[in-house]
Wavefront OBJ file of the C-alpha trace (Angstrom):
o trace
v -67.322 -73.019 25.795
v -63.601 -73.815 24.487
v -63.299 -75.716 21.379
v -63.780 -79.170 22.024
v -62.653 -80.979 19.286
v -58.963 -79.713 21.014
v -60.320 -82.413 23.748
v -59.581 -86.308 23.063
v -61.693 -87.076 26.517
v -64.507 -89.542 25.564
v -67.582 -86.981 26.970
v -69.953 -89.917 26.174
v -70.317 -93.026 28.531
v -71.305 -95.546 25.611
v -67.130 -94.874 24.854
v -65.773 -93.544 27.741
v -66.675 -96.750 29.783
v -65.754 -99.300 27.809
v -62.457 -98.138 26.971
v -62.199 -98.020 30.689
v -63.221 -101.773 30.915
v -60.238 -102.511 28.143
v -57.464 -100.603 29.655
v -58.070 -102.046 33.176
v -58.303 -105.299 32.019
v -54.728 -104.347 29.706
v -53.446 -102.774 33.620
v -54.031 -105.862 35.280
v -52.694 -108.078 32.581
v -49.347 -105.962 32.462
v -49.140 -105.912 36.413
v -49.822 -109.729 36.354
v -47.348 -110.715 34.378
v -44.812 -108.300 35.563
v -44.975 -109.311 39.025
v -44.204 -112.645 38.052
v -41.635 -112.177 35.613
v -39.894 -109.452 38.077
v -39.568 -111.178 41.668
v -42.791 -109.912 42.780
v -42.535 -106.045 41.467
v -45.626 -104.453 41.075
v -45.549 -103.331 37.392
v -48.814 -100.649 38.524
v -50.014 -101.323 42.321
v -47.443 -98.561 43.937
v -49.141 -98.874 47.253
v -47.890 -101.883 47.204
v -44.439 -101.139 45.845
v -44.885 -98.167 48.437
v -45.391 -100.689 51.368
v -42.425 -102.825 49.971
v -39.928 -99.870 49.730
v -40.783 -99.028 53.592
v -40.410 -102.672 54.410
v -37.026 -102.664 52.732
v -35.686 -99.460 54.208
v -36.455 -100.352 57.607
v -34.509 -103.689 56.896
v -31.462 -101.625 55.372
v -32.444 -103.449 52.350
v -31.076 -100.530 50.334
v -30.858 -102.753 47.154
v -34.344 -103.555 47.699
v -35.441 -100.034 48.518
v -33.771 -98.861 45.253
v -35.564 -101.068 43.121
v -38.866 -100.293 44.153
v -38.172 -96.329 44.208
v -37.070 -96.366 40.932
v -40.347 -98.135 40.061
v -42.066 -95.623 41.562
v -40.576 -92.914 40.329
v -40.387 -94.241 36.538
v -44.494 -94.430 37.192
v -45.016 -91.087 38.318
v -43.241 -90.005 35.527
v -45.395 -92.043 33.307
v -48.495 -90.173 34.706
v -46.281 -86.490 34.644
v -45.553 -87.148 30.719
v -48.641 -88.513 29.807
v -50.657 -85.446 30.920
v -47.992 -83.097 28.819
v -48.635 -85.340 26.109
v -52.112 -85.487 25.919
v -52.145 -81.177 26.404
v -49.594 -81.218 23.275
v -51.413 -83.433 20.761
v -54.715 -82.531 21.785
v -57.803 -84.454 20.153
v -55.461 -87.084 19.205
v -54.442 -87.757 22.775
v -56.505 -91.478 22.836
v -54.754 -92.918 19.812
v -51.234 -91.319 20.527
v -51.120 -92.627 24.293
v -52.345 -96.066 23.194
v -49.635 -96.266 20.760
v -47.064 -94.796 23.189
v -48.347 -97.900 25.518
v -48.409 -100.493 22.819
v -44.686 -99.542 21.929
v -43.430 -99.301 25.228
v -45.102 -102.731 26.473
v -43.431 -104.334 23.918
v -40.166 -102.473 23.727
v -39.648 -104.090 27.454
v -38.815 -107.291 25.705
v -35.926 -105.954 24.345
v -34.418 -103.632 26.617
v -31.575 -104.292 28.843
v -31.960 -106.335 31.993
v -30.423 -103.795 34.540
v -29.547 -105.230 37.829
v -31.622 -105.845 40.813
v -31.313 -102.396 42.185
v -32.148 -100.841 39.104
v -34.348 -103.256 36.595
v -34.201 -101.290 33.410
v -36.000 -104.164 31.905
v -39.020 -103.351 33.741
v -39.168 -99.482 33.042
v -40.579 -99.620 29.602
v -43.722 -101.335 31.686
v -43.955 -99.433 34.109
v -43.819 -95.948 32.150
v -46.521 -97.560 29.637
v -48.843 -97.976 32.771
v -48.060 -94.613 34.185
v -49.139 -93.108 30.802
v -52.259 -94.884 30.910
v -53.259 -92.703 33.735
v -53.516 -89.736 31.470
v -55.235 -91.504 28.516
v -59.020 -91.144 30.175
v -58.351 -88.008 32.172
v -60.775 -84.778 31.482
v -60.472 -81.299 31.287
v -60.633 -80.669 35.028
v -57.470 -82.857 35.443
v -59.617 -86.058 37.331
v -58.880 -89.419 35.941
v -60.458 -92.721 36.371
v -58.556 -95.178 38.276
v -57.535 -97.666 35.258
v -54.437 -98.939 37.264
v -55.497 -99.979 40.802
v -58.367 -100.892 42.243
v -58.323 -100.058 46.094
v -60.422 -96.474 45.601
v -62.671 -98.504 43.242
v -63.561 -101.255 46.086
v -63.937 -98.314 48.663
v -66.452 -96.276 46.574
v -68.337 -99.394 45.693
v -68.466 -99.907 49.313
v -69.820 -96.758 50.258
v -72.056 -96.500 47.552
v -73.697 -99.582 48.842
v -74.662 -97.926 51.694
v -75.197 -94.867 50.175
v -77.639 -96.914 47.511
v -79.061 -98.133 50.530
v -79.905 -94.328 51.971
v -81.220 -93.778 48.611
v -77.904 -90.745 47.891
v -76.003 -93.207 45.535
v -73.181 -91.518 43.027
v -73.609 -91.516 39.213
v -69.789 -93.179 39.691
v -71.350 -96.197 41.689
v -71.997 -98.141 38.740
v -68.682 -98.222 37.206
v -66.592 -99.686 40.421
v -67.669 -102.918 40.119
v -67.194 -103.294 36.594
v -63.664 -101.486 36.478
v -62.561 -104.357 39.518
v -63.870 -106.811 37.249
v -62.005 -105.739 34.236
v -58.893 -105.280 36.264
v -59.048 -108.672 38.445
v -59.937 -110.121 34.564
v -56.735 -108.991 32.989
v -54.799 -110.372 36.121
v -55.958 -113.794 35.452
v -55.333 -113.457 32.102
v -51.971 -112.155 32.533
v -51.472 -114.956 35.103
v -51.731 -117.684 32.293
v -50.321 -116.081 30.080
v -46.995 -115.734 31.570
v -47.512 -119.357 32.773
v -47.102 -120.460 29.151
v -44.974 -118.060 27.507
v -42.830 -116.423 29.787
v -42.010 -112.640 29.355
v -43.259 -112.883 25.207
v -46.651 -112.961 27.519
v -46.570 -108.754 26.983
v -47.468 -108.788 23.155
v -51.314 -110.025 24.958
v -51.444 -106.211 26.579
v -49.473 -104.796 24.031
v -51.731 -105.970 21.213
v -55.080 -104.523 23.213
v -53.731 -101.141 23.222
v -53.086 -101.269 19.834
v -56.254 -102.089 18.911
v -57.647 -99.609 21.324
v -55.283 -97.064 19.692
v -56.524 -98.149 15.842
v -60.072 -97.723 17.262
v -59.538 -94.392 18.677
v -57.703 -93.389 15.655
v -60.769 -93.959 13.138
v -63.037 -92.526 15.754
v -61.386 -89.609 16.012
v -60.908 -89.335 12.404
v -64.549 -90.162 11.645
v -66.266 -88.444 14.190
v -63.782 -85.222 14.706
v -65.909 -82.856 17.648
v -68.065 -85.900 18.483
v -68.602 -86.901 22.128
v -68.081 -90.446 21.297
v -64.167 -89.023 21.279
v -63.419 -85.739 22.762
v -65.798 -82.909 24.728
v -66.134 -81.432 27.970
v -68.074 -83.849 30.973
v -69.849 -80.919 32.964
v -71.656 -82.180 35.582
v -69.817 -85.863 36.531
v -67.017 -86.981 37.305
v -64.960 -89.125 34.508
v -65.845 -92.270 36.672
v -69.778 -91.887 36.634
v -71.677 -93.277 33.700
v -74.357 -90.204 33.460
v -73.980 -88.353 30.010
v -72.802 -84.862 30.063
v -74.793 -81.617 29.899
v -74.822 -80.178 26.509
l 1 2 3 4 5 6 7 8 9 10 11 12 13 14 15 16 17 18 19 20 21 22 23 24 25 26 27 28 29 30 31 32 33 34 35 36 37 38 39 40 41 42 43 44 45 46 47 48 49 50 51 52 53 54 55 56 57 58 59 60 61 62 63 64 65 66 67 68 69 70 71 72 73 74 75 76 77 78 79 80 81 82 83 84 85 86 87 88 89 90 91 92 93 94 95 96 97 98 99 100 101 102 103 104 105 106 107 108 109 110 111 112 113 114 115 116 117 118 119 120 121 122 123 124 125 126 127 128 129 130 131 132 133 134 135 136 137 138 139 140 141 142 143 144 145 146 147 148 149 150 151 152 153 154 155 156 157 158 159 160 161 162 163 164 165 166 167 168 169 170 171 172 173 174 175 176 177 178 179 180 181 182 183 184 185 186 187 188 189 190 191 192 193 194 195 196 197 198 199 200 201 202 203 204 205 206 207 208 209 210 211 212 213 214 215 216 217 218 219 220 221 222 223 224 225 226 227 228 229 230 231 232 233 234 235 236 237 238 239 240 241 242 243 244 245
């Protein structure tokens, strides 16, 4: 087996999951806040951005369209660098992408406005969440879904009826919880923003540093320990089943 202490991937649920729970609930906030702060731009739902940029082109709405593209594409970048990151630093990839996303939610509060078409205020945001993507993704490349919550509600679905025919998934248990954590930070966000405007970041900003301080002294405490890197052999990075040794 390759060396994992190279490997920041939480192998063991009793970390893996609840960091999970925290950086949903930091996802919603972010996106909750954004999209009121930003005329309804979705700061990490691109389906919906996605269905907003095709209802703007086929209105002509090119102003519109450009806004949400660049969203998207500022995202998808987010995800892109993330993943180089997390190959580059290696066991430190928890604590360096928190940071990264602390920085960047709060650098968004003083970064130029833009204009409609192109909201450079919102970037910083938006690329934080697009990291976040990378921060619990494994060896094989697969990622929970920390960011949206449509492929958590459809597994949860199907693993009620799949619970029901007695075939449930390991990664059953954690859709629920991850929606929860997700529709948690919304609300959060929601007030949040209601009383302090934009400044409402520093909430989401703040978790991730803490997260990022947290994985920091694990890492450093426990350096090769599951509780902070390692390889998950037989489940996926959204089941709650412990790894084969």
């Amino acid at each position: 087996m390759a060396d994992t202490q190279n490997k920041s991937f939480p192998a063991s649920a009793s970390t893996r999951i609840p960091f999970a729970l925290a950086l949903a609930a930091v996802a919603g906030c972010a996106d909750s806040i954004g999209f009121l702060e930003f005329s309804q731009l979705f700061m990490s739902f691109m389906s919906g951005n996605t269905t907003r940029f095709g209802v703007s082109v086929s209105r002509f709405d090119w102003e519109s369209a450009s806004r949400v593209a660049s969203v998207i594409v500022v995202f998808c970048f987010g995800a892109f660098a993330g993943t180089l990151i997390a190959a580059w630093v290696g066991r430190w990839r928890l604590s360096v992408l928190l940071l990264l996303q602390a920085v960047l939610l709060t650098v968004g509060l003083i970064s130029p406005y833009g204009t409609f078409a192109v909201p450079l205020h919102a970037y910083p945001i938006v690329l934080a969440l697009g990291l976040q993507n990378a921060t619990l993704q494994d060896e094989a490349g697969r990622s929970l879904a920390l960011t949206y919550v449509t492929g958590a509600v459809v597994r949860f679905g199907t693993g009620l009826a799949n619970l029901m025919l007695g075939t449930v998934a390991p990664s059953f248990w954690i859709q629920a919880p991850l929606w929860a954590a997700l529709s948690t930070g919304a609300v959060t966000g929601g007030f949040l923003q209601l009383h302090y405007g934009e400044d409402a970041f520093l909430f989401p900003a703040a978790l991730a540093g803490l997260l990022a301080v947290i994985a920091l002294v694990l890492t450093i405490m426990k350096p090769g320990s599951p509780l902070v890197s390692g390889y998950v052999e037989t489940h996926p990075p959204d089941g709650v089943a412990a790894p084969a040794s």
